[in-house]
C-alpha positions in Angstrom: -20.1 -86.1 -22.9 -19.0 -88.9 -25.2 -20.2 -92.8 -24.9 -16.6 -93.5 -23.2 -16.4 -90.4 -21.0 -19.6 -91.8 -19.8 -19.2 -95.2 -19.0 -15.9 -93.9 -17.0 -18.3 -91.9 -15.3 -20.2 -94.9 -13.9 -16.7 -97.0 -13.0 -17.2 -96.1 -9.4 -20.5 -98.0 -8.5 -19.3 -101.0 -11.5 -16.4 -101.7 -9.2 -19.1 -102.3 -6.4 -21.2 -104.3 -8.8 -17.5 -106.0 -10.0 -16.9 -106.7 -6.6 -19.6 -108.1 -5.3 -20.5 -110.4 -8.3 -17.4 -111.9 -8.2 -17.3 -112.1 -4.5 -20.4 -113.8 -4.5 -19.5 -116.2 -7.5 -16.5 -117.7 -5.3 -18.5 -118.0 -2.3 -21.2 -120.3 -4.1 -18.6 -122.4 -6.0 -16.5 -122.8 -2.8 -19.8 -123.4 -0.4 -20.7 -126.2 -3.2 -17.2 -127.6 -3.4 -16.9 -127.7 0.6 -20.6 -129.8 0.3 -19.0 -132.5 -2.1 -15.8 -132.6 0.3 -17.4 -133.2 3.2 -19.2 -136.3 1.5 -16.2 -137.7 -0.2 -13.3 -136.2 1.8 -11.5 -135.8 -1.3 -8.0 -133.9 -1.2 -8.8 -132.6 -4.4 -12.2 -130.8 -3.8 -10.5 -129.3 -1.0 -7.7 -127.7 -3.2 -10.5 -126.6 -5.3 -12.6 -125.5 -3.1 -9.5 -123.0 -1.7 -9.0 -122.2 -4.6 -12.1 -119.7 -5.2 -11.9 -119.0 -1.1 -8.1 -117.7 -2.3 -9.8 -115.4 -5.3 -12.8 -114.4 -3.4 -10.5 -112.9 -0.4 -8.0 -111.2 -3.5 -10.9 -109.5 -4.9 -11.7 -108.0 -1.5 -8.4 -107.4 -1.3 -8.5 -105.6 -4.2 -11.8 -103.6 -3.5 -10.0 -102.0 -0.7 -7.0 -101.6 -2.6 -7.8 -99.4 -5.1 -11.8 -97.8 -4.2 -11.6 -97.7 -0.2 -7.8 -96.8 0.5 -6.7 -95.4 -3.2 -3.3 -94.9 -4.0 -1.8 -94.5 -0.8 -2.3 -98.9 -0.6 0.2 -99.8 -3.6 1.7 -101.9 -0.5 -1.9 -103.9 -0.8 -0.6 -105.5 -4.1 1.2 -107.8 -2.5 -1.7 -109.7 -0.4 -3.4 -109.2 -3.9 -0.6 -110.8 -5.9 -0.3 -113.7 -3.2 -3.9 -114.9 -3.1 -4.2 -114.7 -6.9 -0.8 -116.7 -7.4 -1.9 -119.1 -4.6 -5.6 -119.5 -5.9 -3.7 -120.8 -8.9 -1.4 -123.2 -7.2 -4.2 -124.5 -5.1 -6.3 -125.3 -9.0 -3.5 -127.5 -10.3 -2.8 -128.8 -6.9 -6.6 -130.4 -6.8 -5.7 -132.4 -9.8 -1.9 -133.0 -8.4 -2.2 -133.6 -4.7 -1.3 -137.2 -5.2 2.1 -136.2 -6.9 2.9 -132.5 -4.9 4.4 -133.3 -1.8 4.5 -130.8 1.0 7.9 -129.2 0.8 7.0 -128.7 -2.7 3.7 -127.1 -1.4 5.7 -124.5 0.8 7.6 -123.6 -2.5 4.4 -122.6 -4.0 3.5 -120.2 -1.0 7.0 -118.9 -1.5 6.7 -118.3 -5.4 3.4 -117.0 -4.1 4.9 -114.2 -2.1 7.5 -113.3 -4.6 5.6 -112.6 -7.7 3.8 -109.5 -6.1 6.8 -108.5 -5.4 8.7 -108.7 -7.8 5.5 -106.9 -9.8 5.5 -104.2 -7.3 8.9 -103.5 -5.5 11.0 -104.5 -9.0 8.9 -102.9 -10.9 9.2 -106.2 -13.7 6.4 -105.1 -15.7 3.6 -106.9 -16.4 5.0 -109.5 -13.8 1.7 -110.4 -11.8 -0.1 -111.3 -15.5 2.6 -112.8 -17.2 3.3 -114.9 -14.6 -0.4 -116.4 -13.7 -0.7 -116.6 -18.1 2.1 -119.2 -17.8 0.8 -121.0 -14.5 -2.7 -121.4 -16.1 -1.2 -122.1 -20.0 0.4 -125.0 -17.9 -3.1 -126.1 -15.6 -5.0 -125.9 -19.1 -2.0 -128.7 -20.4 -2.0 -130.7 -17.2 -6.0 -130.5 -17.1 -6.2 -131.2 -21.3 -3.8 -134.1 -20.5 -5.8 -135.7 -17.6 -9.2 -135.0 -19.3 -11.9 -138.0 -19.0 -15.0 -137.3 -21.2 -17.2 -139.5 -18.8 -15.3 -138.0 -15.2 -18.1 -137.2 -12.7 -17.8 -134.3 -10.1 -15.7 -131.9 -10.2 -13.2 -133.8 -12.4 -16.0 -132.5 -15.2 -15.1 -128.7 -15.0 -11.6 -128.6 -14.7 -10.5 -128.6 -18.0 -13.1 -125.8 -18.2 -12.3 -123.6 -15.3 -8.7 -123.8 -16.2 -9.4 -122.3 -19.7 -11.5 -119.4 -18.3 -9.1 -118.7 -15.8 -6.6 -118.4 -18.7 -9.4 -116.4 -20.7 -9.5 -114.2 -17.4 -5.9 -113.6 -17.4 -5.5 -112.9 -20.9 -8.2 -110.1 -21.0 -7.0 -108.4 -18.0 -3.5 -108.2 -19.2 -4.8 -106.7 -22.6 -6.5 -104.5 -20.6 -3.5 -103.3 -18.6 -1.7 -103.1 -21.6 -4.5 -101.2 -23.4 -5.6 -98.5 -20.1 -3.3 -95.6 -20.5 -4.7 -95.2 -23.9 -8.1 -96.4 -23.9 -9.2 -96.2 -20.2 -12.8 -97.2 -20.8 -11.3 -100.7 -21.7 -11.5 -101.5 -18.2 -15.5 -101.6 -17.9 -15.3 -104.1 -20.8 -12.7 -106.1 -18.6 -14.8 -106.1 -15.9 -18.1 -107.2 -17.7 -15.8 -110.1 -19.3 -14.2 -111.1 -15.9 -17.4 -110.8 -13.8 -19.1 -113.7 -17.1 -16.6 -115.8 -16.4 -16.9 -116.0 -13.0 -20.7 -116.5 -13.3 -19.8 -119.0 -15.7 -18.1 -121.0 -13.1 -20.9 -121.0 -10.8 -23.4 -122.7 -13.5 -20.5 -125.1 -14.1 -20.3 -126.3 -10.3 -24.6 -126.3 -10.3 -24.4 -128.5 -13.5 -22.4 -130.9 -11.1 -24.3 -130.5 -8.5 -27.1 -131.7 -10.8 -24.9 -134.4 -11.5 -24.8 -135.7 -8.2 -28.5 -135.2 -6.9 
């Protein structure tokens, strides 16, 4: 048995480990975020802290998408698609709630619903990806744009988040792109995804720090 054949061996119990890791990632980062709101009752922290509620619940989602139910669940996709597209709209919206008024906000949940399935029922390929590359090319602009060297909370980390999540993106679209070929690409996907996750939850202790 090769090095790859090998690894593919193990992808069962890594999309356990996947799972959980990034499970357990949003549920820190959102229990930290829902802290800061309740002290400031910012608008903001509460977009951002739905945000990683939205991404945690996709990734569950997920889990039971393709390991529990297999491919009998395609129709799963499109709670998947949803939470992922919302999670996205709910991270610009905690830097735009001022401006995004709430017929504008029922759009999003629209959009939201739509993306999936155009990805799954059209059959537009590459839909889900291409479409959260753009949202989060244009949250890493709007978050460059608003960027404040000396911000304090959670103001600090958006530039940053929004760049992973575009990181994020990026590498799982090269590895959809990449799977039929080089299937063992998707263990290196998950090992990148599950950092930057991680990532995110040393960027929300750093503010925490910042705040005790």
């Amino acid at each position: 048995m090769g090095f790859n054949e090998a690894l593919l061996a193990y992808r069962f119990p890594a999309e356990i480990i996947y799972t959980l890791i990034v499970v357990v990632s949003c549920s820190i980062v959102a229990y930290k975020a829902n802290a800061f709101y309740r002290l400031s009752h910012h608008e903001g922290l509460r977009h951002f802290r739905n945000t990683f509620v939205y991404f945690g619940l996709a990734y569950l989602v997920r889990y039971v998408e393709y390991v529990v139910l297999g491919d009998v669940a395609s129709w799963m996709h499109i709670p998947f698609g949803f939470l992922m597209s919302i999670a996205g709209f709910s991270l610009i919206r905690s830097m735009e709630w001022k401006c995004v008024s709430r017929p504008w906000w029922l759009l999003t949940y629209a959009i939201a619903v739509l993306i999936p399935v155009l990805d799954l029922i059209v059959g537009i390929p590459y839909f889900l990806f291409l479409s959260q590359i753009a949202l989060f090319t244009y949250g890493v602009i709007l978050a460059k744009q608003r960027y404040q060297p000396n911000a304090r909370g959670v103001r600090q980390v958006h530039l940053i988040v929004m760049v992973l999540f575009l990181l994020g993106w990026i590498v799982n679209f090269i590895g959809q792109m990449l799977y039929n070929t080089y299937p063992v690409i998707v263990l290196y996907v998950y090992v990148i995804t599950s950092a930057i996750f991680v990532l995110f939850v040393f960027a929300i202790m750093r503010v925490h720090r910042g705040k005790a």
